[in-house]
N, C-alpha and C positions, 0 to 999 in steps of 0.2 A: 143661274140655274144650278138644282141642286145635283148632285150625281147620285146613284141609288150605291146602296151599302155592294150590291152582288158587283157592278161595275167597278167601282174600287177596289172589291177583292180579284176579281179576275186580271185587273191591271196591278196589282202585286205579284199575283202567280204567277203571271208572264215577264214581266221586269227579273223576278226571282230568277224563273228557267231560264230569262236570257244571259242574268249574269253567271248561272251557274253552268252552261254550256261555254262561256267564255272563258271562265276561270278552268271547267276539263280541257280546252282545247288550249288555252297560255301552257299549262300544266304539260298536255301533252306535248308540244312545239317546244318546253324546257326539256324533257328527255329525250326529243330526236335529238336537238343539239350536242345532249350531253354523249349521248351513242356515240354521235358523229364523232366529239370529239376525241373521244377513245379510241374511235377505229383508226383515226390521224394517228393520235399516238403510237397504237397497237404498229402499223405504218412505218413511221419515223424509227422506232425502236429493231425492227424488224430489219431494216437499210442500215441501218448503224451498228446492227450486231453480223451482217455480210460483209462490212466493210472495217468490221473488226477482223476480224476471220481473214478478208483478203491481206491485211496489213500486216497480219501475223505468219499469214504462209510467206508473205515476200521475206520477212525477217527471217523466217529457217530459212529459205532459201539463198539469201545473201551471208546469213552465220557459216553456213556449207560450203559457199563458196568462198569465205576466207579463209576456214581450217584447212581447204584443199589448196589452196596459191600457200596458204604457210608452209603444210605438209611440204609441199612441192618447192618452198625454198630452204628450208630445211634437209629435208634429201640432198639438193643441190650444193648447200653450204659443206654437207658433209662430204659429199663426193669427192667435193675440191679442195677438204683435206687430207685425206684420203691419198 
């Protein structure tokens, strides 16, 4: 049985639109990902520059508190020549 030309063509258009709504919607599922994966980033970056910052205040704050035990044995060395 033969198929008529309009059935062959209609069975193109459709095949056509089906792969080209496949391929918009691959396409679109490639740029959630790729979001996604940026806002992880965006994320990660974001914890690791808090936890610069927290790493940094301890370091003033342990710098501080050795200049002041030095300060503080120093006075005392002098005292006790003195």
């Amino acid at each position: 049985p033969s198929q008529s030309p309009s059935l062959v063509l209609v069975s193109l258009i459709l095949t056509s639109a089906g792969g080209t709504g496949a391929g918009v919607g691959l396409v679109t599922l490639a740029t959630k990902q790729r979001l996604h994966r940026g806002v992880l980033r965006d994320l990660e970056r974001q914890h690791q520059k808090k936890e610069n910052i927290r790493l940094l205040e301890e370091q003033i704050a342990l710098t501080k508190q050795l200049k002041e035990e030095r300060d503080k044995m120093l006075m005392e060395k002098s005292s006790q020549q003195s």
